[in-house]
PLY file of the C-alpha trace (Angstrom):
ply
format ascii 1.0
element vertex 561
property float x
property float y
property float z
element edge 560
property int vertex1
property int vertex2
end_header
46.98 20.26 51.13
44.89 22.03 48.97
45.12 22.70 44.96
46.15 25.55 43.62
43.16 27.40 42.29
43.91 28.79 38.34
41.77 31.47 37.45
40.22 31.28 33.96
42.38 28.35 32.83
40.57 26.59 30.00
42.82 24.24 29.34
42.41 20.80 30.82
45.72 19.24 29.82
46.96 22.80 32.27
44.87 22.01 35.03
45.33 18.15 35.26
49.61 18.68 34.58
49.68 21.72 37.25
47.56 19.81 39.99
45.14 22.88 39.88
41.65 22.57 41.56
39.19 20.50 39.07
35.64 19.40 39.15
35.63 15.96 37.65
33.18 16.44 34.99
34.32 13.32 32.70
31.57 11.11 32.99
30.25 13.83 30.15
32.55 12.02 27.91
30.52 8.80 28.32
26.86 9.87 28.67
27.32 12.00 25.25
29.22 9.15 23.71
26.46 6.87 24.51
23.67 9.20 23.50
24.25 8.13 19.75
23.62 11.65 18.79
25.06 13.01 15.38
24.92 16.58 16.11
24.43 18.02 20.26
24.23 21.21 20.48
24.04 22.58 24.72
23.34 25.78 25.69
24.68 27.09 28.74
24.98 30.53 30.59
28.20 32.17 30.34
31.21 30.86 32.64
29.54 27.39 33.13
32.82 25.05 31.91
31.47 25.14 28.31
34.93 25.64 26.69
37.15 23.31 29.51
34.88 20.70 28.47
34.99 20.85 25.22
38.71 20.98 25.46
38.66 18.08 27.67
36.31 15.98 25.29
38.76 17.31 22.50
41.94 15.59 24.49
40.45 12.76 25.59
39.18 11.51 21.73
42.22 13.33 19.70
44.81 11.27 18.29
46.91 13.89 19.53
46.84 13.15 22.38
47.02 9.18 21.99
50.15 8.75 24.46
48.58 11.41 26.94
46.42 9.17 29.12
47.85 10.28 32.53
45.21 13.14 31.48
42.80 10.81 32.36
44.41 8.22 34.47
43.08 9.54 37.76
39.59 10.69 36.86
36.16 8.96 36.57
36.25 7.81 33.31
39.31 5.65 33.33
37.01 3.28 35.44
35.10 2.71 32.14
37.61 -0.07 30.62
35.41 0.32 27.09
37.35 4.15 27.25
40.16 3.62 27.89
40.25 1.90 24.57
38.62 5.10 22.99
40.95 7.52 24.20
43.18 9.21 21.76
41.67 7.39 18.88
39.98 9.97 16.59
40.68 12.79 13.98
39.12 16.21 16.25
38.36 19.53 14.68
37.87 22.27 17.32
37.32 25.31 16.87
35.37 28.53 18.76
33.86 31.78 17.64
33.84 32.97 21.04
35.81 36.25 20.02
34.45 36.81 17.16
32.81 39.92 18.22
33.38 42.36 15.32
30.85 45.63 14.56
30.34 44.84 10.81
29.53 42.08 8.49
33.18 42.54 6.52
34.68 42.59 9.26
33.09 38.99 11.43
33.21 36.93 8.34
36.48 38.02 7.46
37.63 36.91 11.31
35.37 33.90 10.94
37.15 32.65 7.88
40.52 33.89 9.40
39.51 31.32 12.06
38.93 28.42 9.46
42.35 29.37 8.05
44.28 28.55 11.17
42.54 25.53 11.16
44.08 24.44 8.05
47.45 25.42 8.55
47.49 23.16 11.80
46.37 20.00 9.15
48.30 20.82 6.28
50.52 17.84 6.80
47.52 16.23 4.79
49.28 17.51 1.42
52.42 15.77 2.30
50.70 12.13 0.99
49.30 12.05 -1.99
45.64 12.00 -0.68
44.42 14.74 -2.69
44.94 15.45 -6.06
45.92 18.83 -7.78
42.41 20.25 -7.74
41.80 19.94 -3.82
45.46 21.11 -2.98
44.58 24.16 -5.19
41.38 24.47 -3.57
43.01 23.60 -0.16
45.13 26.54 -0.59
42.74 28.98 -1.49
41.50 29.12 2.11
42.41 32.11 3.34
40.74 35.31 5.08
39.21 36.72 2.33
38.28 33.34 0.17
35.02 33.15 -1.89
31.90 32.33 -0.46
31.62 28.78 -2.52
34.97 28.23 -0.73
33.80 29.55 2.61
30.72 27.21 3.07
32.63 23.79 1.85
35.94 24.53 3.67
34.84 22.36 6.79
33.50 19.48 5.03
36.14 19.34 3.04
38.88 19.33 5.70
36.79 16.76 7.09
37.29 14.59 4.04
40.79 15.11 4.06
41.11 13.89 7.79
39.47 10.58 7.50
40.97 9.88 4.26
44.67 10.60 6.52
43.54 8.82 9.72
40.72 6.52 8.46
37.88 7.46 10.91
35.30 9.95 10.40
35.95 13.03 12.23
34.79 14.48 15.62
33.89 18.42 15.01
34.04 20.45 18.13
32.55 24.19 17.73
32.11 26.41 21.12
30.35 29.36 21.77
28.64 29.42 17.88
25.98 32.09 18.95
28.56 35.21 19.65
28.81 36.85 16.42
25.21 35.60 16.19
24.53 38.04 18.91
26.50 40.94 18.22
25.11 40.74 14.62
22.03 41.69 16.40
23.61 44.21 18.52
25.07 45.87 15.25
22.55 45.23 12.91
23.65 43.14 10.17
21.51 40.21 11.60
20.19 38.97 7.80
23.61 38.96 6.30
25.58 36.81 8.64
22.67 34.54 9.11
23.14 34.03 4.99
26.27 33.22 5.76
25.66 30.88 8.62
23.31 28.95 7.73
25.47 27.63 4.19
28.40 27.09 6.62
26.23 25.19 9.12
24.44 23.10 6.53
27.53 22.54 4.57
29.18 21.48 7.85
26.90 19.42 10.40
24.19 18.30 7.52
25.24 17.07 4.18
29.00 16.18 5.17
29.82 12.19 5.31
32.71 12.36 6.55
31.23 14.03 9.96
31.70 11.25 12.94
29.83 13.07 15.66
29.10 16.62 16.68
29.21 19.08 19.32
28.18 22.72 19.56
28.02 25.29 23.12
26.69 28.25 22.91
24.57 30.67 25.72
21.29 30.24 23.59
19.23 28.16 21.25
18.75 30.25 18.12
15.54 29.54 16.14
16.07 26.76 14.18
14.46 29.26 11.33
17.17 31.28 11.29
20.62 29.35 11.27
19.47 25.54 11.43
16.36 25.29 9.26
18.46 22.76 6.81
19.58 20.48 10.30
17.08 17.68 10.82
19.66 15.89 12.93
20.35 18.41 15.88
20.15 17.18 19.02
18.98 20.20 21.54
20.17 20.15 24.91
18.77 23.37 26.74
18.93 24.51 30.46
15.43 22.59 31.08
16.79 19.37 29.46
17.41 16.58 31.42
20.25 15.46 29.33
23.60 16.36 31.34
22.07 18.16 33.66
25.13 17.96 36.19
27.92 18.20 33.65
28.24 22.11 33.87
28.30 23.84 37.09
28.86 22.59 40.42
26.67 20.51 42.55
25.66 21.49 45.92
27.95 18.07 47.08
31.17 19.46 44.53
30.40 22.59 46.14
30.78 21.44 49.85
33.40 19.45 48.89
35.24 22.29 47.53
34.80 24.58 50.48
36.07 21.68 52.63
39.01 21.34 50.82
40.09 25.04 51.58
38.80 25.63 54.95
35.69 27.46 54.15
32.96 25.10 54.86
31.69 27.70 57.68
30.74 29.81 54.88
28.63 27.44 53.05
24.90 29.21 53.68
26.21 32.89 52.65
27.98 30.57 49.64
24.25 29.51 48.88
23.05 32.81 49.13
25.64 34.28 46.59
25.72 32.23 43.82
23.21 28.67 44.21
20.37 29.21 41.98
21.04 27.71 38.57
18.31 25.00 37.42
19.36 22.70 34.60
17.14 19.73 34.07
14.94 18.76 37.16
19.07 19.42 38.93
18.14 22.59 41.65
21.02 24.04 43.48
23.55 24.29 41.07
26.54 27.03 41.17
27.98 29.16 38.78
31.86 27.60 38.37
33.28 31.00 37.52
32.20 32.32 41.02
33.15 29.62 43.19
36.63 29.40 42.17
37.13 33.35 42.23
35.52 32.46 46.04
37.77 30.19 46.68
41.11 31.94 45.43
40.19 34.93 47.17
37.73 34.60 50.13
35.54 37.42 49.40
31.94 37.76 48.70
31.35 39.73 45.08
29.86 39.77 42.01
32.50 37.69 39.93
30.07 35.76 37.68
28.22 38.79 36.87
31.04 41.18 36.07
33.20 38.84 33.95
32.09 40.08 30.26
29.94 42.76 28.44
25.76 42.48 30.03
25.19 44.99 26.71
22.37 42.55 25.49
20.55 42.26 29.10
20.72 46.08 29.65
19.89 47.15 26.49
16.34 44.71 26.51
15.68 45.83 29.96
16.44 49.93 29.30
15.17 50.15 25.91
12.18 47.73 27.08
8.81 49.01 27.47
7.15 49.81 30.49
5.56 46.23 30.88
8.91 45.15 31.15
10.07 47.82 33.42
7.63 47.13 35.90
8.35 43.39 35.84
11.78 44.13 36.65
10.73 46.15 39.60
9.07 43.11 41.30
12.17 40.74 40.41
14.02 43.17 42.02
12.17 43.34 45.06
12.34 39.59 45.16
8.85 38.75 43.51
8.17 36.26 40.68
7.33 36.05 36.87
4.68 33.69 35.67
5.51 33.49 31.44
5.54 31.59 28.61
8.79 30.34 27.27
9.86 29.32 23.69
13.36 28.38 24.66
14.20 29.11 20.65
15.34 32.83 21.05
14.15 35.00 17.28
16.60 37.43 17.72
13.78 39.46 15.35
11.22 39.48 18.04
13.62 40.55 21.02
12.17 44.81 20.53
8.62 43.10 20.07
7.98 40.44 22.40
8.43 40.22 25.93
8.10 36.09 26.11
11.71 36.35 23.74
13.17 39.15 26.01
12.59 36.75 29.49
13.48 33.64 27.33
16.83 35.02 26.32
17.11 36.12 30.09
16.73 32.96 31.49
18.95 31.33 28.83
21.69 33.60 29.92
21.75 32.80 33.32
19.92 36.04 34.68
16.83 34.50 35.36
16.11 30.98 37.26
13.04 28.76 36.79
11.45 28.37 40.31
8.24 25.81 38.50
7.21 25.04 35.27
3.81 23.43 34.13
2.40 22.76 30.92
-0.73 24.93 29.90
-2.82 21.88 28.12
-5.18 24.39 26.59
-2.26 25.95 24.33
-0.04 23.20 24.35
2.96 26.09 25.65
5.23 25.85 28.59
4.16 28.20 31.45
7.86 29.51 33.84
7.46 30.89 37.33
10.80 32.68 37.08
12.93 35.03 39.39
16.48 36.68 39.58
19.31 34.09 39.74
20.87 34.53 43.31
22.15 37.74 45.35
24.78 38.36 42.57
22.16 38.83 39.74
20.44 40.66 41.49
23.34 43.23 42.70
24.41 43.18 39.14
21.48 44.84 38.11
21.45 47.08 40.64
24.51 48.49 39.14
23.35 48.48 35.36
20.76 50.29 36.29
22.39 53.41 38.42
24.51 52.98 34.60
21.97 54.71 32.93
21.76 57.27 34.88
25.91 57.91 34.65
25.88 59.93 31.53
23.69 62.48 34.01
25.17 61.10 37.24
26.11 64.57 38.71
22.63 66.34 37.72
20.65 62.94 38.94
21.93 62.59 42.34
21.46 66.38 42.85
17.75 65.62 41.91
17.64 62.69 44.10
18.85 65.13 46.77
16.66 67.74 46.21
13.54 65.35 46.51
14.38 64.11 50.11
14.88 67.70 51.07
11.78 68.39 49.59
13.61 71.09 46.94
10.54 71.30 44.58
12.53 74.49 42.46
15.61 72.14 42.47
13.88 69.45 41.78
12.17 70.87 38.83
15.76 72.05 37.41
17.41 68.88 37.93
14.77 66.82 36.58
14.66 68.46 32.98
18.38 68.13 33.00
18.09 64.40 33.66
15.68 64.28 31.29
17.16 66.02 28.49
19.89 64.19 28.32
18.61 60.54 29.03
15.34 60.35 27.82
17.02 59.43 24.18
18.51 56.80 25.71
15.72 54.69 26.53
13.88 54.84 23.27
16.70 53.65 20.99
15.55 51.17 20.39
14.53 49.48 16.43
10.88 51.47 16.97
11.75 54.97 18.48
8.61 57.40 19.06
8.40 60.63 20.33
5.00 59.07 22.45
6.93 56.25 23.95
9.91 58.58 25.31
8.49 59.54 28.46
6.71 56.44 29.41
10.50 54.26 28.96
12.43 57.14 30.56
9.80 57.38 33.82
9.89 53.90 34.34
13.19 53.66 34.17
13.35 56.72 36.60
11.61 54.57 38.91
13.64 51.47 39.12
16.48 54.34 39.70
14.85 55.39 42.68
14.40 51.90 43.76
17.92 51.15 43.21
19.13 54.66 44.92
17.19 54.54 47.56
17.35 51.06 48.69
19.50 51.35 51.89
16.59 54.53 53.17
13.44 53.85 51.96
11.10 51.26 50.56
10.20 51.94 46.85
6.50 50.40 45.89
4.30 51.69 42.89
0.75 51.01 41.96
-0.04 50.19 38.48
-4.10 50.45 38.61
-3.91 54.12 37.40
-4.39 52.98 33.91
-2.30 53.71 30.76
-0.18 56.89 30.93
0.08 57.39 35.18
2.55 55.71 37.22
2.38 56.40 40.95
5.57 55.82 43.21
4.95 55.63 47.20
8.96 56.38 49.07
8.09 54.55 52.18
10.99 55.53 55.15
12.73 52.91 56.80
13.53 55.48 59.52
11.04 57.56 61.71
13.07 60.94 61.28
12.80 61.13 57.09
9.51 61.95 55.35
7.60 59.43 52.96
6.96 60.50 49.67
3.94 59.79 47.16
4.87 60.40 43.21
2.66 60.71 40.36
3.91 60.73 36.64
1.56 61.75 34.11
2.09 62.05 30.06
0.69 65.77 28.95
-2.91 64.94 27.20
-3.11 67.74 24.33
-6.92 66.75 24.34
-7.73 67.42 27.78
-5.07 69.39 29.57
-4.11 72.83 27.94
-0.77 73.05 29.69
1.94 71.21 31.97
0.32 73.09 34.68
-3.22 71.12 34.29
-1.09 68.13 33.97
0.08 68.34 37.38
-2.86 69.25 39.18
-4.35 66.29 37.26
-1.94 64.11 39.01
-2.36 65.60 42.01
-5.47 64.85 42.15
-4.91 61.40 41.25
-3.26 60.90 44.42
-6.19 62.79 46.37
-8.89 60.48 44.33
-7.54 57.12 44.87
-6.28 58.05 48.47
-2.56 56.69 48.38
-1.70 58.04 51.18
-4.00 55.71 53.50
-1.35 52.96 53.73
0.89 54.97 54.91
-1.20 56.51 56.98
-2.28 53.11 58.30
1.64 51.91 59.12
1.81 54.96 61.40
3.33 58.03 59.37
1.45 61.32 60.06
0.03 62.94 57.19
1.84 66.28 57.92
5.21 63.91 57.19
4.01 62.94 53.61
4.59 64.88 51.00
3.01 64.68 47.06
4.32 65.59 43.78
2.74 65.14 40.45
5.23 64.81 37.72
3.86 65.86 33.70
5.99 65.00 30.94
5.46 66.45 27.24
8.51 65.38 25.22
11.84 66.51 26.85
10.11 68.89 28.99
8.80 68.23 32.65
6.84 70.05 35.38
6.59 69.17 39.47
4.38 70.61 41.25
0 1
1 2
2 3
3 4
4 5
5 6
6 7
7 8
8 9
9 10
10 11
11 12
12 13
13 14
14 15
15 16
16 17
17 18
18 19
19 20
20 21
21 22
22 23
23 24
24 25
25 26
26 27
27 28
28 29
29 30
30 31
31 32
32 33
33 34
34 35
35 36
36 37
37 38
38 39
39 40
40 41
41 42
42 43
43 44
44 45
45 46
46 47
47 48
48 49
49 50
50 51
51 52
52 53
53 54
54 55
55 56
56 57
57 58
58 59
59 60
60 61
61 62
62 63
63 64
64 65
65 66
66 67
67 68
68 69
69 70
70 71
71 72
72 73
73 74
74 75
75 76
76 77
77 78
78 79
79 80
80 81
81 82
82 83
83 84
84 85
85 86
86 87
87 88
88 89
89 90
90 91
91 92
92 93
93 94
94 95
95 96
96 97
97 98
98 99
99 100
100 101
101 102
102 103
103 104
104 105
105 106
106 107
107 108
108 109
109 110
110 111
111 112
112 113
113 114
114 115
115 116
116 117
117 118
118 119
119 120
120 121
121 122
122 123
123 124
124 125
125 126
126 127
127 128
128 129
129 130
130 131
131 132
132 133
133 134
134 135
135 136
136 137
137 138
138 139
139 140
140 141
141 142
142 143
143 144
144 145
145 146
146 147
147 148
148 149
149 150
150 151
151 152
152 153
153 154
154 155
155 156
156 157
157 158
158 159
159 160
160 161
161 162
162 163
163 164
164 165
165 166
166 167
167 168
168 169
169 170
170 171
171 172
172 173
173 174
174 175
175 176
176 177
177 178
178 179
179 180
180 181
181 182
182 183
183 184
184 185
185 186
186 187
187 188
188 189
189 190
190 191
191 192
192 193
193 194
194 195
195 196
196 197
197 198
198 199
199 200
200 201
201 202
202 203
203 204
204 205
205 206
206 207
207 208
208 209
209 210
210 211
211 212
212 213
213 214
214 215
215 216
216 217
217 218
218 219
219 220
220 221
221 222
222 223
223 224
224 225
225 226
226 227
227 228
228 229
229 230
230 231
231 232
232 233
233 234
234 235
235 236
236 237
237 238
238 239
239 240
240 241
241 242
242 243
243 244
244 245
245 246
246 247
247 248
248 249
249 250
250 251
251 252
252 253
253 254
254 255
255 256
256 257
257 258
258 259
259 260
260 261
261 262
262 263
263 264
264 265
265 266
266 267
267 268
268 269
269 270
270 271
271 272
272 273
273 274
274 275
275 276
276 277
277 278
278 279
279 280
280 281
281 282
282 283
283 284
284 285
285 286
286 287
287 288
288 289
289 290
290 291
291 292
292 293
293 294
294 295
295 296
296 297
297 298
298 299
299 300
300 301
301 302
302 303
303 304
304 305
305 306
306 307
307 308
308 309
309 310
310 311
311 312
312 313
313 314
314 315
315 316
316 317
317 318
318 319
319 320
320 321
321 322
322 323
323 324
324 325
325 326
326 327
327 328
328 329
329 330
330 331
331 332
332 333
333 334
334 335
335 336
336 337
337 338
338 339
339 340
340 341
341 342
342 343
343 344
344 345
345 346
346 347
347 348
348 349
349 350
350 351
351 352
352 353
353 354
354 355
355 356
356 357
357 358
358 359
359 360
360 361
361 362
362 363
363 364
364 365
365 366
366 367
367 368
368 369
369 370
370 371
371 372
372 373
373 374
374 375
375 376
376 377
377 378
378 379
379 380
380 381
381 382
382 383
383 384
384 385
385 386
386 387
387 388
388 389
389 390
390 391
391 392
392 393
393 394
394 395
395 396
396 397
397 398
398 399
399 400
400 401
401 402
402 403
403 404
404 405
405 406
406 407
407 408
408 409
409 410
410 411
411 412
412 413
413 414
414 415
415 416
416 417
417 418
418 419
419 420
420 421
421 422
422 423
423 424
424 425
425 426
426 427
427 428
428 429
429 430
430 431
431 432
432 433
433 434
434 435
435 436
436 437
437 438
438 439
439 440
440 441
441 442
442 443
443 444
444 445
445 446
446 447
447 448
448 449
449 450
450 451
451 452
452 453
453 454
454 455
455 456
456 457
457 458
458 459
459 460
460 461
461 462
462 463
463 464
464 465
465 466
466 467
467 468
468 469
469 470
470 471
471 472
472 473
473 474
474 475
475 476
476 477
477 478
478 479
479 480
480 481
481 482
482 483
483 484
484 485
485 486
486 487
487 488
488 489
489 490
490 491
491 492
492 493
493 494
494 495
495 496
496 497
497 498
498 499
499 500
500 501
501 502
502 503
503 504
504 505
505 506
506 507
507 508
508 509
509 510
510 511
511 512
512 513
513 514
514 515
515 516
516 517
517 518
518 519
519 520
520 521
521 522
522 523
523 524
524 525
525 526
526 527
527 528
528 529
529 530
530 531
531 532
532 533
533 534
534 535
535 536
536 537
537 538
538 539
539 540
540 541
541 542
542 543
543 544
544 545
545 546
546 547
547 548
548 549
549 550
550 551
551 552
552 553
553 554
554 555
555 556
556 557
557 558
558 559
559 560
């Protein structure tokens, strides 16, 4: 009979007592424990069993859990007989920042040191023996929500100290998901301040503490070590190209099968692949999201569970507020084509509005992006990526952030969509300055807004609309060998009755047009001049059945003609 499947149970002591479907993952416990390393920290995409298995590693050392070892009992590791002697033996602090998602400074370190605060009361049996003296008890009880900074950055070591002088054993510190207030403090802009704050904590914490046993951090990304870990010389990195536990998050191809097995679905296994395989970690191809699978399982349908389970603010904003470099490499990902880049797998949060390489690396980090190849370029000593979109779900998921931006103008943009498969130019024209007014804004918000760059974000972003909108009709292709400032579009029908359509967006050149109107001839002509409708004309289509506009934007305003 099958297991029950739990849906976003993170407890492992819950799923092992309630018999609920499980991955055996705890051979983690023994390939970290024999690493030897003082501080790992493993980056992982969202959803990947980063918090189970910390909880798991958490049960399985805690001498809470000392008389728990049915936990264990019927799982991989008990074969180790050297673990079974480990189990239940050390002092654990575990803690996670993963909602600690506050819109201020105040307000995150105020939750982070609310956080550290619930720690302590959970140890304050420690003050029962006379282990500390007066000063630390005072000092012990200052910890609080709003404590001092000088309190604040020693309140970890310090609890620390107090557990192995209780226990005798150094301590086993346990912190998941460290980078979210990392990002939203980049989201909200009050990067500098926590990273202040950070980086004491961190340094007071994993660096100059003896009483630290061993470490573990999760997170979704690698953080320059510049910003947050500049004081750690003994961090162990473990990214989604390390080798190191490669399978120990997300599910084999063989788990996979296994599971489908197990519930009758094994039929389904190649539109399984389709949906969600993908995930590289290592040299380890074909590994699954977790998060997907089990929704798969429970339910039996086919849908974009990974990709809708929290906020993609970060990925949308990069991508919409991008420039039109970025744009455009989106359009090929989306139509299933490849990105050759460099990769610094250390994400500078600073250089996300400035440098694509840290937009893709932060992509691929997250899970959105998958590395087909990698080589290293010996001339510059860099890692080169041949990257793509995830799976099916990615790829649908972006689909759907992208009609987003259009939503705040949904009603006015689908009327213009409708309008240019008529062939409406009047309505067109109306619609389009609509759309424009009210969304151009929206893709320049970025840290370095410019009344130049407007346009240029907000037509390329028009165009991987269309693609999106039009996907089920038409083929959407553009040619980028205008040059700087044009952007042609060719609308190629999938079906003989509809017409094909060539588009040509132009920025308004004070210097050589004198008004919109010259603008759009200019484009026009563009399309005459570099004959763009020969391909088409090539596959078939008549040249009565393709029609041309030439877009010109100056500001807000635009012109088709």
């Amino acid at each position: 009979m099958a297991r029950t499947v739990g849906i976003g149970i993170q407890d492992y002591e819950k799923l092992i007592t309630k018999d609920c479907f499980y991955v055996d993952k705890t051979l983690f416990i023994k390939e970290w424990w024999e690493s030897e390393d003082d501080v790992t920290l493993i980056t992982r995409p969202r959803r990947f069993g980063k918090t189970l298995t910390m909880d798991m590693v958490e049960k399985f050392f805690s001498v809470k859990y000392a008389d728990r070892k049915e936990l264990f009992e019927e799982l991989v590791i008990w074969k180790e007989e050297k673990y079974r002697g480990l189990q239940g033996t050390y002092p654990v602090i575990f803690l996670s920042f993963a909602d600690v998602k506050e819109t201020t400074f105040i307000d995150v370190r105020k939750r982070i040191c609310q956080i550290i605060t619930n720690l302590y009361n959970k140890f304050d049996f420690v003050l029962e023996k006379d282990l500390l003296n007066e000063n630390e008890k005072t000092i012990y009880r200052k910890v609080s929500a709003d404590m001092e900074n000088y309190i604040a950055f020693d309140s970890l070591k310090n609890l620390s100290d107090y557990l192995m002088r209780y226990y005798g054993k150094k301590v086993i510190f346990l912190l998941d998901e460290y980078d979210t207030p990392m990002q939203e403090a980049y989201l909200n802009g009050y990067w500098d301040e926590l990273v202040s704050f950070i980086k004491n904590l961190f340094s007071s914490t994993f660096k100059n503490n003896p009483y630290l046993g061993r470490a573990i951090m999760t997170g979704i990304t690698r953080i320059s070590k510049e910003s947050i870990f500049s004081d750690l010389n003994n961090l162990e990195v473990v990214t989604t190209t390390s080798e190191k536990y490669q399978d120990s998050f997300g599910f084999t191809q063989q788990e996979v099968s296994d599971a489908l097995k197990e519930y009758g679905l094994l039929e389904k296994e190649n539109d399984v692949r389709a949906w969600y395989d993908g995930f590289t970690f290592g040299r380890r191809s074909d590994i699954y999201n977790p998060w997907s699978i089990i929704n798969y399982l429970d339910k039996k349908v086919f849908s974009t569970y990974w990709a809708n389970t929290s906020s993609n603010s970060l990925a949308g904003q990069l991508i919409r507020e991008g420039n039109q470099q970025i744009k455009m490499i989106m359009e090929d990902l989306l139509d299933g084509k490849t990105l050759r880049t460099e990769i610094d797998e250390q994400i500078i949060f600073s250089q996300l509005d400035e440098d694509e390489n840290a937009v893709w690396s932060l992509l691929l980090a997250s899970g959105y992006l998958k590395s087909e190849r990698y080589r290293m370029n010996e001339k510059w000593g860099s890692m080169e990526y041949e990257l793509s979109l995830t799976n099916k779900e990615v790829r649908i998921m972006f689909r759907g952030m992208i009609k987003g931006w259009f939503r705040r103008a949904a009603f006015v943009y689908n009327e213009f969509v409708k309008a240019l498969l008529r062939g409406d130019r009047k309505s067109m024209n109306v619609y389009m300055n609509k759309v424009a007014l009210q969304t151009i804004s929206y893709f320049d918000t970025g840290k370095k807004p410019s009344e130049s760059a407007e346009p240029e974000r907000f037509y390329h972003g028009l165009v991987l609309g269309l693609i999106v909108e039009l996907a089920e009709r038409y083929t959407v292709t553009s040619n980028r060998e205008s040059g700087y400032g044009r952007y042609d579009v060719v609308i190629e029908p999938l079906y003989k009755e509809d017409d094909a359509i060539i588009l040509e967006f132009k920025v308004y050149d004070a210097e050589e047009e004198e008004s919109l109107q010259d603008t759009v001839q200019s484009a026009l002509a563009q399309i005459e001049d570099k004959q763009y409708a020969a391909a088409l004309i090539a596959k078939g289509i008549a040249l009565e059945r393709i029609r041309r506009y030439g877009f010109a934007f100056e500001g807000k305003k635009v012109l088709i003609g």
